[in-house]
Backbone as a ProteinNet text record, in pm:
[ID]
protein_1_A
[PRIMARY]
XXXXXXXXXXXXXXXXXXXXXXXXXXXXXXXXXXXXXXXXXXXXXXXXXXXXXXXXXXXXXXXXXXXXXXXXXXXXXXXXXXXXXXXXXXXXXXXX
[TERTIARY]
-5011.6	-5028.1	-5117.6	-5203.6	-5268.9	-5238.3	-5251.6	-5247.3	-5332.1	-5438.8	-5606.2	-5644.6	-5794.4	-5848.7	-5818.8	-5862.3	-5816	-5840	-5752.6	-5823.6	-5924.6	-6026.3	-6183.6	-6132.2	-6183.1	-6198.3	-6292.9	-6380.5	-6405.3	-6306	-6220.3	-6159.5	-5995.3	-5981.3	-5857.6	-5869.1	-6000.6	-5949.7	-5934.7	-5991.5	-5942.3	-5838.4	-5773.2	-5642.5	-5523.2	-5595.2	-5527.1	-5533.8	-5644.3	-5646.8	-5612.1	-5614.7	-5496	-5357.9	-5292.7	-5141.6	-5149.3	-5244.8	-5215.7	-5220.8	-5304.4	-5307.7	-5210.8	-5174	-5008.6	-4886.6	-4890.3	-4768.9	-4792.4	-4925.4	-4961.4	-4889.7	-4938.7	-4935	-4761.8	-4691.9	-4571.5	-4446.5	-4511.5	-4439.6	-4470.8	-4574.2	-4667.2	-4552.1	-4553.1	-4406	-4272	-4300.1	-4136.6	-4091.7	-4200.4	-4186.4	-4162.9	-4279.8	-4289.1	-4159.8	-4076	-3974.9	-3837.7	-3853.2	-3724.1	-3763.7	-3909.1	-3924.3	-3863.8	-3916.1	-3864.2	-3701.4	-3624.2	-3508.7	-3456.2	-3477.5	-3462.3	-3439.8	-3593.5	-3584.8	-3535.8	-3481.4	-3386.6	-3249.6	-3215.6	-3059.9	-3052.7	-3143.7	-3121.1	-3146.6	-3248.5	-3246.4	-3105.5	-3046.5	-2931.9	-2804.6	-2807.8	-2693.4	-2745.9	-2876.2	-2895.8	-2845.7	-2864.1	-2791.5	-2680.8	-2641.6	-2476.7	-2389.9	-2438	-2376	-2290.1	-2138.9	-2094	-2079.7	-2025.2	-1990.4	-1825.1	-1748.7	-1607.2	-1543.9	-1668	-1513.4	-1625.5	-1597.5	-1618.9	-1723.7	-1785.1	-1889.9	-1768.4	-1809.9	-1746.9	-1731.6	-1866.6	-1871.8	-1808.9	-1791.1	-1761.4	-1583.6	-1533.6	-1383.5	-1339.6	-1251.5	-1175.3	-1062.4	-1034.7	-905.4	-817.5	-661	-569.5	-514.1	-552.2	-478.1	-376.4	-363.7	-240.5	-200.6	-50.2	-9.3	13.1	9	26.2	129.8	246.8	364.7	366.3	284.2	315.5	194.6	293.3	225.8	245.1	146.7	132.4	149.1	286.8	265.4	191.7	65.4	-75	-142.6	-153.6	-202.9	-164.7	-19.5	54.9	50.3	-22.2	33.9	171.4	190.2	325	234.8	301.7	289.5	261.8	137.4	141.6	199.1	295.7	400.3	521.8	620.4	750.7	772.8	758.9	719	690.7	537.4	492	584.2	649.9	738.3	860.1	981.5	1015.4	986.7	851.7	777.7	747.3	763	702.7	873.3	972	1096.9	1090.9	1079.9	1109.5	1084.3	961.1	865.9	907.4	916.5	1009.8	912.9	882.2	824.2	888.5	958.7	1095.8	1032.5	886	809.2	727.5	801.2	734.8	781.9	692.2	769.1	760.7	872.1	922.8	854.6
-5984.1	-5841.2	-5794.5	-5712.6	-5663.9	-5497.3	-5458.5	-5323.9	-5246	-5276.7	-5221.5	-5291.6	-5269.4	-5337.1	-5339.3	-5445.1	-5490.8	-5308.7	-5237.6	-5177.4	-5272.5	-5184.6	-5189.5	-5138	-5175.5	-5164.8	-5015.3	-4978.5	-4863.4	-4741.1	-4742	-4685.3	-4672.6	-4776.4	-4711.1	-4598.4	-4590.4	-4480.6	-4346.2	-4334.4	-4164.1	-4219.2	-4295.1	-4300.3	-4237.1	-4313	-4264.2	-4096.5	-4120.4	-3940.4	-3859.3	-3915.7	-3811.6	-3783.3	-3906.9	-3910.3	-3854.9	-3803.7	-3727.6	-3600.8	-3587.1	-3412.4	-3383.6	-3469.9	-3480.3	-3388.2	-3486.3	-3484	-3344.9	-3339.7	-3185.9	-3049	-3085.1	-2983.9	-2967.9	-3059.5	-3082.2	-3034.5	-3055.7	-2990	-2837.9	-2824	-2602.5	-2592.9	-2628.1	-2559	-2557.9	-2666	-2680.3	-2570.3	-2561.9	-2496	-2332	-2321.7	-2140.8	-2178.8	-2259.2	-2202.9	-2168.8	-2245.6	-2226.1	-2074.8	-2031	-1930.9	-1792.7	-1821.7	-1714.2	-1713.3	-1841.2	-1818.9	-1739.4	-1856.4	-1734.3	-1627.9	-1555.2	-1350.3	-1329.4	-1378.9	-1351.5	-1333.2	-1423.2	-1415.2	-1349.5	-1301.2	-1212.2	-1103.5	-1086	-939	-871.8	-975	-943.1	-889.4	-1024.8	-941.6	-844.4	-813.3	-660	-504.8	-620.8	-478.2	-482.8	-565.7	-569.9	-528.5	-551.1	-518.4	-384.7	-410	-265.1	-202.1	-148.7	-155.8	-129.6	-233.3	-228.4	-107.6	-23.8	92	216.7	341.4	457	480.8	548.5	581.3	738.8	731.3	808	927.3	983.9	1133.3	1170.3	1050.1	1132.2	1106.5	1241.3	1250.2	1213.1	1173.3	1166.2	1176.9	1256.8	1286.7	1199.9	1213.3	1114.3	1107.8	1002.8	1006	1042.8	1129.2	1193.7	1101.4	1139.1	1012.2	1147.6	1097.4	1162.8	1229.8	1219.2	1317.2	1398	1423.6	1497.7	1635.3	1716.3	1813.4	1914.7	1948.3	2017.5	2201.7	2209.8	2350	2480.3	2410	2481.2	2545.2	2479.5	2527.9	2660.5	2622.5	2733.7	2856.1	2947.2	3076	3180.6	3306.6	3329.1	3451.4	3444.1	3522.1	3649.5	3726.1	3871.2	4010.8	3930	3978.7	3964	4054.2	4005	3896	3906.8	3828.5	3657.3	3703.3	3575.2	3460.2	3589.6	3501.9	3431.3	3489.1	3442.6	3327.6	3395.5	3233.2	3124.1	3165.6	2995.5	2914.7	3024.1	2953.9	2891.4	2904.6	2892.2	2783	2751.6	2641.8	2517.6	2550.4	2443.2	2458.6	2629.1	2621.9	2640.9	2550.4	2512.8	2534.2	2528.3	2513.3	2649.1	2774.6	2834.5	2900.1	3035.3	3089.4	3202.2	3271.3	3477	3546.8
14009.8	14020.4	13907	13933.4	13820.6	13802	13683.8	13658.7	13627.3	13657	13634	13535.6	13490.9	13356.7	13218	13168.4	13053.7	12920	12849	12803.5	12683	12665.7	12563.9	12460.3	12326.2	12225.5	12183.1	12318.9	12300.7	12392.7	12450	12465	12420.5	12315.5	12277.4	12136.6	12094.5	11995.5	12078.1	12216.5	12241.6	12312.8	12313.4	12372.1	12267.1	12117.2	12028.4	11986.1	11989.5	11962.3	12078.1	12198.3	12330	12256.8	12223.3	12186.5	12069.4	11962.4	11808.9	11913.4	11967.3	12027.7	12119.7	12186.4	12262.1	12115.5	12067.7	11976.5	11908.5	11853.1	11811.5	11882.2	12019.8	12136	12097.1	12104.8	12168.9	12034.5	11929.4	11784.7	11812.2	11816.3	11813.3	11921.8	12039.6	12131.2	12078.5	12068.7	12028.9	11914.1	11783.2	11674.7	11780.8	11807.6	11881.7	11919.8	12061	12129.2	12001.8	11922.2	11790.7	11752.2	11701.4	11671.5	11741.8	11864.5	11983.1	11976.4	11989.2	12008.4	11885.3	11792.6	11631.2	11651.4	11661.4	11679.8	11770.5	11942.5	11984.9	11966.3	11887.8	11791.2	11752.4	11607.2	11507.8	11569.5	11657.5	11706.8	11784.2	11839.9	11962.9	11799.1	11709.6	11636.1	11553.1	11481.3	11448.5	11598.3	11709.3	11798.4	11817.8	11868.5	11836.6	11719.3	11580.7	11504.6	11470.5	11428.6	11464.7	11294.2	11210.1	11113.8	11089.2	11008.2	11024.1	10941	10891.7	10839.4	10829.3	10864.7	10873.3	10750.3	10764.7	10665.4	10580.3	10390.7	10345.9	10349	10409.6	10443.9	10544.9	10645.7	10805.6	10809.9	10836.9	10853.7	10984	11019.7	11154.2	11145.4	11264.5	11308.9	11338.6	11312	11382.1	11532.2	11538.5	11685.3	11740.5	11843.8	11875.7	12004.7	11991.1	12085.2	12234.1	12331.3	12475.7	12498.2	12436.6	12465.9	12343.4	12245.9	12123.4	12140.1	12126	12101.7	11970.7	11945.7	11819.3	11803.5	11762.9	11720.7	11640.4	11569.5	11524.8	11619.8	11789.7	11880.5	11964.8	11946.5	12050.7	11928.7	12070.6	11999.4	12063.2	11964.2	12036.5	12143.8	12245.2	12357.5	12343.1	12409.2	12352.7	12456.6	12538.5	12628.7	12641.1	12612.1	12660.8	12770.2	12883.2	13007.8	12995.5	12928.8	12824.7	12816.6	12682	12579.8	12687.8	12807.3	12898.2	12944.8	12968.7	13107.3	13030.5	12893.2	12800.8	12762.3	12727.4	12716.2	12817.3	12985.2	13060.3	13129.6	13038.3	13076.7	12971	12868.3	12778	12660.9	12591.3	12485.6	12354.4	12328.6	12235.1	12092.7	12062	11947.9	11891.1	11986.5	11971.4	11882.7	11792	11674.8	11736.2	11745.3	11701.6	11647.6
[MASK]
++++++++++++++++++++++++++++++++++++++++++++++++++++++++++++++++++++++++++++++++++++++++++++++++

């Protein structure tokens, strides 16, 4: 069986220099695709990033739980009637 001709002495130096520019080619990608992934990472966790505690200026309120209600809100009734229909209703918090 043969596998084509013998290579020449004049053709193996651009054989050699195919495979330096191969390998060239093949590092520059490889390097770029690390690069790309890189600034993909860092970019995704600069957006993601949350910060774990409140900045010092900004106040927040406490959480109120669902069955609590706060007597600062209610005011007292400016009707006799009112005042009735809120006992009536179960306004136990209210002030006189």
């Amino acid at each position: 069986m043969s596998f084509g001709p013998q290579p020449s002495m004049y053709t193996e130096s651009t054989r050699t220099a195919d495979k330096v520019r191969r390998r060239l080619r093949n590092r520059i990608a490889g390097a770029t695709a690390a690069a790309v992934i890189a600034v993909l990472c860092l970019g995704g966790r600069l957006l993601w990033h949350q910060p774990d505690e409140a900045p010092a200026n900004e106040t927040t309120a406490a959480q109120q739980a669902p069955d609590e209600v706060r007597e600062t809100t209610e005011q007292v009734p400016a009707s006799p009637e009112g005042h009735l229909m809120a006992l009536a209703v179960g306004g136990a918090g209210l002030k006189h």
